[in-house]
C-alpha positions as CSV (number, residue, x, y, z in Angstrom):
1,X,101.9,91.2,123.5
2,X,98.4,92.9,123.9
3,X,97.3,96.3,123.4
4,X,97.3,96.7,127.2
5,X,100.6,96.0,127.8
6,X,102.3,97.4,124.6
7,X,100.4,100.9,125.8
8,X,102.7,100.8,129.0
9,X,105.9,101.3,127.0
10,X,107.8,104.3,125.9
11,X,106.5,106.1,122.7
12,X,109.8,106.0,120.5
13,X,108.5,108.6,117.9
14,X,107.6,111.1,120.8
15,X,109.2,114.6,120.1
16,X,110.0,114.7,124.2
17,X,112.3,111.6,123.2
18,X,113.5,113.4,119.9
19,X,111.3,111.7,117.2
20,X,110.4,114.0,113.9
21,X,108.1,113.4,111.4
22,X,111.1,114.0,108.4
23,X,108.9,113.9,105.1
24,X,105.4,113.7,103.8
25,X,104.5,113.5,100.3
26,X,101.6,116.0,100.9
27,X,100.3,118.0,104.3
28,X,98.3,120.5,102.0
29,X,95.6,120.7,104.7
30,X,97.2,119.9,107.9
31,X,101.1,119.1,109.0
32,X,103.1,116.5,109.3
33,X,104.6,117.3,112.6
34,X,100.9,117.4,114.5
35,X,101.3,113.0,113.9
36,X,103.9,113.2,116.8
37,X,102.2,116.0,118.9
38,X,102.3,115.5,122.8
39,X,98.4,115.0,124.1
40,X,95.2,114.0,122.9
41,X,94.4,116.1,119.8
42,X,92.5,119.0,120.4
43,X,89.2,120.1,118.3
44,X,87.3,123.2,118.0
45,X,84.7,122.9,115.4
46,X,84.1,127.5,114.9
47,X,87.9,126.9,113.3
48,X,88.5,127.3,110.0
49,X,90.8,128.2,107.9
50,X,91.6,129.9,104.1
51,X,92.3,126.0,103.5
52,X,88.9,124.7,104.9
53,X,88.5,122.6,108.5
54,X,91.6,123.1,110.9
55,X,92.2,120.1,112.4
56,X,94.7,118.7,115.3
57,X,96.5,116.0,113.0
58,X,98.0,115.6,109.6
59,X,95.5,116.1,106.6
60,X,96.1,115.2,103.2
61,X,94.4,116.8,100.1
62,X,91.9,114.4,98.4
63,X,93.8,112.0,95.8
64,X,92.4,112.5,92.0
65,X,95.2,110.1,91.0
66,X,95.9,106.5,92.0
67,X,98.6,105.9,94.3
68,X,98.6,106.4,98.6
69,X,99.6,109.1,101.0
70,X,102.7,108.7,103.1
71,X,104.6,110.4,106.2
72,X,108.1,109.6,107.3
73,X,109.0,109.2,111.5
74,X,112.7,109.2,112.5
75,X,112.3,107.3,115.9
76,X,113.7,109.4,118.5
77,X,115.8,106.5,119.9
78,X,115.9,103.5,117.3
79,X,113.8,100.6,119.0
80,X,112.0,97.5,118.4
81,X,108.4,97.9,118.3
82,X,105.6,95.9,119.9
83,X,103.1,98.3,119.2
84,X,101.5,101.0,117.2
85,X,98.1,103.6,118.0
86,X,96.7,105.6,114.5
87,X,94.5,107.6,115.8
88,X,91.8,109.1,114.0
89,X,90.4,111.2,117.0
90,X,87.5,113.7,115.3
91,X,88.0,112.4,111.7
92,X,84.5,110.6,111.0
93,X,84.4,111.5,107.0
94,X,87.8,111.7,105.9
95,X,89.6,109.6,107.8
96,X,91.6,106.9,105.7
97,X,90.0,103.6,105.5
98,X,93.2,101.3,105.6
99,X,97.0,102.1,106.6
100,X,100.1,100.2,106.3
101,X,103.6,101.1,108.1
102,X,107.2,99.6,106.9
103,X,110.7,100.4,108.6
104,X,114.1,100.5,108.2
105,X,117.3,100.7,110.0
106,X,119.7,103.1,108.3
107,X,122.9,104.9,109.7
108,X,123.6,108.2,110.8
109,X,120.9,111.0,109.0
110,X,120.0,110.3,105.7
111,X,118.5,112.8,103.4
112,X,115.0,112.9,102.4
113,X,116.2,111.4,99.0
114,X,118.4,108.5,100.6
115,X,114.9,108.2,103.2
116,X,112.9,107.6,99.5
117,X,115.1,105.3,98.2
118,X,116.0,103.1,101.4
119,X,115.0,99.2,101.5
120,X,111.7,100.0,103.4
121,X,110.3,96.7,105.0
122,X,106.7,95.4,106.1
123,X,106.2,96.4,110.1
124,X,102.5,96.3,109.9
125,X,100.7,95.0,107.0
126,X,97.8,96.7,105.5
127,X,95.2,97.2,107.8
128,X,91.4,98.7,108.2
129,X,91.2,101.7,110.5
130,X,87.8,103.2,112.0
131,X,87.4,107.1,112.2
132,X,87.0,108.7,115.5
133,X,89.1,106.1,116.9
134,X,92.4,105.2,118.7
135,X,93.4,102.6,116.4
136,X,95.7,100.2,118.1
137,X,97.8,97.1,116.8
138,X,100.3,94.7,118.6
139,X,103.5,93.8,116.4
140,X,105.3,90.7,116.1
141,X,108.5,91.6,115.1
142,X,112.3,91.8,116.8
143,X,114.2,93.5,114.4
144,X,115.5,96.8,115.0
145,X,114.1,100.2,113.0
146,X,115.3,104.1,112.9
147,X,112.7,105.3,110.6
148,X,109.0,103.9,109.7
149,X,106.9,104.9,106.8
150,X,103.2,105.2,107.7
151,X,101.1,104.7,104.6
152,X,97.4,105.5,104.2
153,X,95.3,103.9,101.9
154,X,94.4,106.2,99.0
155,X,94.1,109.7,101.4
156,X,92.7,111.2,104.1
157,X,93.5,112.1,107.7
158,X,95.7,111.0,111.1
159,X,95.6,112.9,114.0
160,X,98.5,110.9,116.3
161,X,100.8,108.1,115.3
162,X,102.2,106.7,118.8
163,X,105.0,103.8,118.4
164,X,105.3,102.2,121.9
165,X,108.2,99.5,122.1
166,X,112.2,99.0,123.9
167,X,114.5,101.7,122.8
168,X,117.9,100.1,121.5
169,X,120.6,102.9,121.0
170,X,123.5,102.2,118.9
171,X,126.2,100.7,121.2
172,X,128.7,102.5,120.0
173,X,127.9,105.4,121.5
174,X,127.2,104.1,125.3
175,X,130.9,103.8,125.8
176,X,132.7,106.0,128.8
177,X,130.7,107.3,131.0
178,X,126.8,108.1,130.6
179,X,123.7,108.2,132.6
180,X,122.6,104.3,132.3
181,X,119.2,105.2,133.4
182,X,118.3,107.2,130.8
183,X,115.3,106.3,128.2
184,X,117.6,106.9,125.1
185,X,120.5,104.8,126.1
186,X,117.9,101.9,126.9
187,X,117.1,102.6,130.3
188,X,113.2,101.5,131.3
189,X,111.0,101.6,134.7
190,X,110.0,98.1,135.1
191,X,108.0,99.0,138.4
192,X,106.3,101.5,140.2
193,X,104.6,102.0,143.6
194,X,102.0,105.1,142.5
195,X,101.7,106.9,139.1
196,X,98.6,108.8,140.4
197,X,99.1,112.3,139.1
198,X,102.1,111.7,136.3
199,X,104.6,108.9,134.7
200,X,107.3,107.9,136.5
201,X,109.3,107.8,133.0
202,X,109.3,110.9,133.1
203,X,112.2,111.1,135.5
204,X,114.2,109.6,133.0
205,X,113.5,111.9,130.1
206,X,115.6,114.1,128.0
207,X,116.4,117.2,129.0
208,X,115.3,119.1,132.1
209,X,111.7,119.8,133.7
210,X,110.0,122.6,132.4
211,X,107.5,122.6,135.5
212,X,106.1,119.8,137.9
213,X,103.8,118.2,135.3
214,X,106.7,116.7,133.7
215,X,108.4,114.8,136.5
216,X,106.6,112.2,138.5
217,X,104.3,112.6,141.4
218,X,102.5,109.5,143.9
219,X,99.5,110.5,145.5
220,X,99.7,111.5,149.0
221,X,100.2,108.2,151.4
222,X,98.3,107.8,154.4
223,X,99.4,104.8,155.7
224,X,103.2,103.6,157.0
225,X,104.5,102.7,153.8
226,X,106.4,104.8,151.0
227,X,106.8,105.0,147.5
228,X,109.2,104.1,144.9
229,X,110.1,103.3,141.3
230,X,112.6,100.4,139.6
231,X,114.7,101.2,136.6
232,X,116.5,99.0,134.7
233,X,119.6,100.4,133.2
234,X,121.1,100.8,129.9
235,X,123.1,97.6,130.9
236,X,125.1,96.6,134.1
237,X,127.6,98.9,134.9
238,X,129.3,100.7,138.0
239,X,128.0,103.8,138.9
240,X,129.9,107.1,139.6
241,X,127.4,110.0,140.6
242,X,123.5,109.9,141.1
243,X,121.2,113.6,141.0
244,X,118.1,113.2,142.2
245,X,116.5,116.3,140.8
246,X,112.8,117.7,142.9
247,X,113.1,120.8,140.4
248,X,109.6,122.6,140.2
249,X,108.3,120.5,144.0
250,X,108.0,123.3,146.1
251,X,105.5,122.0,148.2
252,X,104.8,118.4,147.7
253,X,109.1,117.3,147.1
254,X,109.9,113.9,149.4
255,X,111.5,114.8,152.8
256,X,113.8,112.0,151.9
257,X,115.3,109.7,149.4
258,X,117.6,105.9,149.0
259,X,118.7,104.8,146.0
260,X,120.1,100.8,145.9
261,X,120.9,98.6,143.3
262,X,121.2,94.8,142.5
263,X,123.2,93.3,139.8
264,X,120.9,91.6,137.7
265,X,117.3,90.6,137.6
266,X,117.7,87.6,139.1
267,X,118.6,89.0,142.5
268,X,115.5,91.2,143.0
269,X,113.4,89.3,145.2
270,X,116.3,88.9,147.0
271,X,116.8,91.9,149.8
272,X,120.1,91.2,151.0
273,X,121.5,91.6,147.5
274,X,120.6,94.9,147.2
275,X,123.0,97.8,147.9
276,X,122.9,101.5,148.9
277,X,124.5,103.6,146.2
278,X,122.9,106.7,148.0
279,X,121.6,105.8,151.7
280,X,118.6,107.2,152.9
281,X,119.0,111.0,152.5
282,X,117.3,114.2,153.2
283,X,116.2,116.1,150.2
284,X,115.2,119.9,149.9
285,X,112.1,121.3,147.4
286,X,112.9,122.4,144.3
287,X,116.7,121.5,144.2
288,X,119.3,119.1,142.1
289,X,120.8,117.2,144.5
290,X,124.3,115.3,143.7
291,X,125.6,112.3,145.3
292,X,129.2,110.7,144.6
293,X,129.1,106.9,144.9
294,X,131.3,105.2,146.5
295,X,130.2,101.1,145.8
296,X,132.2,99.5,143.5
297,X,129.4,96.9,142.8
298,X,128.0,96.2,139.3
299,X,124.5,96.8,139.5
300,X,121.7,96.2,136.5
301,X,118.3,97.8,138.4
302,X,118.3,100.4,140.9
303,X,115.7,101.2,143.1
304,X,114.4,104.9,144.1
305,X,112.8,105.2,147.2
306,X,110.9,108.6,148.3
307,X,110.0,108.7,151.8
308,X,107.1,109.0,152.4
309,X,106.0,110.2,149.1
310,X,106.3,113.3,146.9
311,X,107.6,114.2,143.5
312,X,110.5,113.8,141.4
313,X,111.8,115.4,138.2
314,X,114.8,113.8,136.6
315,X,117.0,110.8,138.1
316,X,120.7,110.3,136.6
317,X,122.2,107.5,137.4
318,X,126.3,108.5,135.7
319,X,128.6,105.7,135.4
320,X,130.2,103.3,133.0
321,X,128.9,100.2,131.2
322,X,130.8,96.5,132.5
């Protein structure tokens, strides 16, 4: 996979999708936590500190002894991962000149002593990183990790760590029902009409809006047409109850919406064999809307349509896993 299309896929270690940064063995000059920070990392060079330099990113004290720096991500949804950024944004003199990352899938919440003693495995071998720079590597590798282990090579200083890959949730826990489009049970948008202004993952995200920036919103239309995104779900499974959430669109919500589904990939070229779970509806700004579902057909990808355009917050698509 190349760097262009690994970029496209959810960041598992993102703290919107519930990733931490557990344990470092040092963050004397900067924390941990800023690895997994939302944004670009920000710099103001008037800032200093009683410690020296504040920087955006996580800062390790110079090493006097042999032996490497490392920091510990709990993946907020285990995954397999195609691809990895380390990002040295505005480290040019201390940035670490190689870094390695190994993983492991471990059960349940393991302590930072069970985390030190786990069977850690190679992800990414050791490679050379350039300061200043978005450092980005494709990964060849189907196995299945909870926690990786980014290692720097002897010290020095990373301001993001972005893991980008297909979340795979433990199955055990996708039983009754759940939302099926939701990023941490495995859901993914596979396509999109317009991302002008934000992500259209987003609508699949944890939690609820905060404000409009964290839904998704198309650029105006000025033609005929409208705009929609494709998700496929968790798995195939009959759905119960849809919301279609326009929380925080005041001015710019759709006037309408449809939601369909096929069941399987196959089928998706194929427009008789999709089918209206929600038919075309009117939608108000700024509202959670709820729709009871009625079709008792399996369905693997659905289809939101927003007519003509507009923003969305959150989609749930409730139901239970065939």
């Amino acid at each position: 996979m190349t760097e262009a299309d690994f970029l496209q896929l959810p960041d598992l270690a993102a703290r919107s999708l519930g990733g931490a940064v557990v344990y470092a063995n040092d963050e004397f000059f900067a924390s941990r936590e800023n690895l997994i920070s939302p944004g670009a990392p920000d710099f103001d060079p008037s800032e200093f500190g009683h410690k020296g330099k504040v920087y955006d990113g996580w800062e390790t004290r110079r090493r006097r002894e042999s032996g490497h720096d490392f920091a510990v991500v709990r993946l907020g949804v285990p995954g397999v991962v195609e691809g990895m950024v380390i990002d040295t944004a505005w480290f040019t003199g201390n940035y670490p000149p190689f870094a390695s990352v190994e993983g492991v899938n471990l059960d349940g919440y393991p302590t930072d002593r069970e985390l030190l003693d786990a069977p850690w495995e190679p992800v990414l071998e050791r490679v050379a990183l350039k300061g200043d720079t978005a450092n980005a590597f494709a990964v060849d590798d189907n196995r299945r990790w909870t926690h990786l282990r980014l290692n720097i090579f002897p010290d020095g200083d990373v301001a993001r760590f972005r893991v980008h890959g297909h979340a795979r949730p433990d199955p055990a826990f996708l039983t009754g029902t759940i939302d099926l489009a939701a990023l941490e049970n495995g859901g993914d948008v596979v396509a999109c009409s317009n991302r002008f202004y934000s992500s259209p993952r987003n609508i699949i995200g944890l939690g609820r809006s905060r404000h409009m920036g964290e839904g998704w919103e198309n650029a105006r239309r000025r033609d005929d047409g409208n705009d929609y995104v494709v998700i496929r779900l968790a798995g195939q499974g009959c759905v119960d109850h849809v919301e279609i959430d326009t929380s925080y669109f005041v001015g710019n919500a759709p006037g309408a919406a449809r939601l369909s589904g096929i069941p399987s990939e196959d089928a998706m070229s194929d427009e008789s064999s999709w089918v209206d779970l929600v038919p075309r509806t009117a939608l108000l700004p700024d509202c959670r809307h709820r729709f009871r579902v009625d079709s008792p057909t399996p369905v693997e990808f659905v289809r939101l349509d927003v007519y003509p355009d507009g923003g969305i917050a959150r989609l749930r698509v409730n139901g239970r896993l065939t």
